[in-house]
C-alpha positions as CSV (number, residue, x, y, z in Angstrom):
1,X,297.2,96.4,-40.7
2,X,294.6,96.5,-43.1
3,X,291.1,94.3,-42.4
4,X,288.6,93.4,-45.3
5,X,284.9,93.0,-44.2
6,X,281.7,93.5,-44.9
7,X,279.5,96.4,-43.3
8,X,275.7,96.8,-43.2
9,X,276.3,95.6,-47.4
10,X,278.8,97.9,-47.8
11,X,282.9,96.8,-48.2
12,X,284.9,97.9,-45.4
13,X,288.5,97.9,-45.6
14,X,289.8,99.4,-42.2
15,X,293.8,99.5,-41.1
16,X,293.5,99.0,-37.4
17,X,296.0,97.4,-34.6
18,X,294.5,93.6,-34.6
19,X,292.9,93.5,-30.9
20,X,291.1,96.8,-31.9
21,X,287.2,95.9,-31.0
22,X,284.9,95.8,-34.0
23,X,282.9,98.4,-31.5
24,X,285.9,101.0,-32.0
25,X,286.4,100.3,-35.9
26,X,282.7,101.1,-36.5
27,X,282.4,104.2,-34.1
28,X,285.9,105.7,-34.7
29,X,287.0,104.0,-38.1
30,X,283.3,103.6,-39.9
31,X,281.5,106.8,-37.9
32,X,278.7,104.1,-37.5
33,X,277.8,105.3,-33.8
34,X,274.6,103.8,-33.4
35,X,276.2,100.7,-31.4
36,X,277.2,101.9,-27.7
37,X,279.7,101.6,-25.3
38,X,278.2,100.6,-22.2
39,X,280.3,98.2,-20.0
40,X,283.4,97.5,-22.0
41,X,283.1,93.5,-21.0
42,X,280.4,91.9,-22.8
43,X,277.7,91.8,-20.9
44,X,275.4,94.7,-20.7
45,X,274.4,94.1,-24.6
46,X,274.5,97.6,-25.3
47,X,277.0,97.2,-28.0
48,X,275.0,94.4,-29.8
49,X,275.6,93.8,-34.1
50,X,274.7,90.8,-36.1
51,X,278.1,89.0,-37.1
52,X,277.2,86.9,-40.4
53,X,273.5,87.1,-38.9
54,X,274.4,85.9,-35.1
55,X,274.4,88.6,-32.7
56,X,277.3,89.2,-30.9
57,X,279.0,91.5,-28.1
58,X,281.2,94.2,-30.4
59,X,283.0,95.7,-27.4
60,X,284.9,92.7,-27.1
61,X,285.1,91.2,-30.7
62,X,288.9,91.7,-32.5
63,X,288.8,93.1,-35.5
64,X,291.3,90.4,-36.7
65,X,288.6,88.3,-36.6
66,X,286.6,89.9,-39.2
67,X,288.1,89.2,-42.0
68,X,285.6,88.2,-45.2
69,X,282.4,88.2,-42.5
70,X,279.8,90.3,-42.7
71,X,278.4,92.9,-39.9
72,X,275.0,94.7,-39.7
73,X,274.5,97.4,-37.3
74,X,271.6,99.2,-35.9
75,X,271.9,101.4,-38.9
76,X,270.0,99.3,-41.1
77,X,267.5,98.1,-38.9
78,X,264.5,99.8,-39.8
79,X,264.8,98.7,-43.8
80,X,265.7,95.0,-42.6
81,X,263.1,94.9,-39.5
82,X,260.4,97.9,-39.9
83,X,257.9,95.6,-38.1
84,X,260.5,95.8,-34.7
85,X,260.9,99.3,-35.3
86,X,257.7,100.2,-35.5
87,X,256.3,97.6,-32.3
88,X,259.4,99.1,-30.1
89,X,257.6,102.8,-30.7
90,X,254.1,101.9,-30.4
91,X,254.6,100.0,-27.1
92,X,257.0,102.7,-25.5
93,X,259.7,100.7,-24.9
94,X,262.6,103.1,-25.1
95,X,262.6,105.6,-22.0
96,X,266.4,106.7,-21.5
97,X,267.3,104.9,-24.7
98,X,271.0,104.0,-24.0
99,X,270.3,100.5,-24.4
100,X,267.8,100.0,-27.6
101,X,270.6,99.6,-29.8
102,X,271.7,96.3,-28.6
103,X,268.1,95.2,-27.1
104,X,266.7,96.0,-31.1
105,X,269.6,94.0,-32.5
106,X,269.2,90.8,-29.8
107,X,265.8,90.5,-30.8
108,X,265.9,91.1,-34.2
109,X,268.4,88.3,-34.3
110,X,265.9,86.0,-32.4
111,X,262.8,87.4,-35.1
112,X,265.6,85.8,-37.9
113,X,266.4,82.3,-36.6
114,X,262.4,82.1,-34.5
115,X,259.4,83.5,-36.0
116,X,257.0,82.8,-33.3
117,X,259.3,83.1,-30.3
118,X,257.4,81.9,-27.2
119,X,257.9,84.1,-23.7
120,X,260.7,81.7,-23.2
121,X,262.5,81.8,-26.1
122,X,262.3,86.2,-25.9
123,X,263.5,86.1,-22.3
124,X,266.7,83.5,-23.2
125,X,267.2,85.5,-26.2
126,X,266.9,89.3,-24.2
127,X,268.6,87.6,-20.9
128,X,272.2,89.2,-21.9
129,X,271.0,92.8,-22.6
130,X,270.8,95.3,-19.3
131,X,267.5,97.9,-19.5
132,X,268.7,100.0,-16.2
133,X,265.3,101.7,-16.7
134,X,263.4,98.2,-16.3
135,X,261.0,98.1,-20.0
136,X,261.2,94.3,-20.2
137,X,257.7,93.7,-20.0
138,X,257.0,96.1,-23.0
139,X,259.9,94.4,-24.8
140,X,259.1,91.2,-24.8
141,X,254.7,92.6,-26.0
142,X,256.9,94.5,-28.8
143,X,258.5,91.5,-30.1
144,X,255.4,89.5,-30.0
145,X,253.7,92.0,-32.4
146,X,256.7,92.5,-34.2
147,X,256.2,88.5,-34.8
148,X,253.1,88.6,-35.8
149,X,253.7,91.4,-38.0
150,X,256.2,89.3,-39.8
151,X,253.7,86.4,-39.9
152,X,251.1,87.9,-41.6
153,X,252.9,89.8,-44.1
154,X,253.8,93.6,-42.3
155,X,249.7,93.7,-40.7
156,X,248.8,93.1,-37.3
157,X,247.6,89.4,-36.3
């Protein structure tokens, strides 16, 4: 069956079985493999995409329930959120990397909806996505500048 949607601003018309994940359709389907598989059952992050702006688990997410909604992927991060992009490499956040998919698309989610996000509001916000290799600390100082990035028009505070 065929599924219309809308993908990273692009239309998406994918003929999948209807309890296909959205995390299969955009790997397999789309060959948009910057979203990873990590646990399968929603709650490592790892899989993270913005679903009509909200982020949102793709590993567990039918593709029947896509229809006329939009999905961003990590894809087009950098030319909607340089600022994260470029706070996440300057404060070495990534060390195995499997992860920073779905940790860059959590908190650019929380940079959209709260743009001066208090330690609080980045932990709530980061609390769902699993860092095996323990960078927290540097990605809740990334976000912050990211913030103030944003705030002041792309400079630093």
């Amino acid at each position: 069956m065929g599924y219309k949607f809308n993908v990273n601003g692009h239309a998406a018309d994918v003929d999948a079985a209807p309890d296909t994940p959205l995390l299969w359709v955009l790997r397999d389907h789309l060959g948009l493999t910057g979203s990873k598989y990590g646990c399968g059952g929603s709650y490592c992050g790892a899989c993270t995409v913005h679903l009509d702006g909200a982020a949102v688990r793709s590993c567990q997410l039918p593709v029947s329930t896509l229809e006329g909604k939009s999905v961003s992927t990590i894809e087009t991060l950098e030319e909607r959120h340089p600022e994260l992009v470029e706070t996440w490499v300057a404060n070495n956040v990534a060390q195995c990397g499997y992860c920073q998919s779905g940790q860059l698309m959590s908190a650019a989610a929380l940079l959209d909806a709260n743009a001066e996000p208090t330690d609080s509001d980045i932990d709530a916000a980061m609390a769902g996505n699993i860092c095996r290799c323990g960078t927290y600390v540097r990605i809740r100082a990334a976000i912050h500048e990211a913030a103030g990035k944003r705030a002041n028009g792309g400079t630093d505070r």
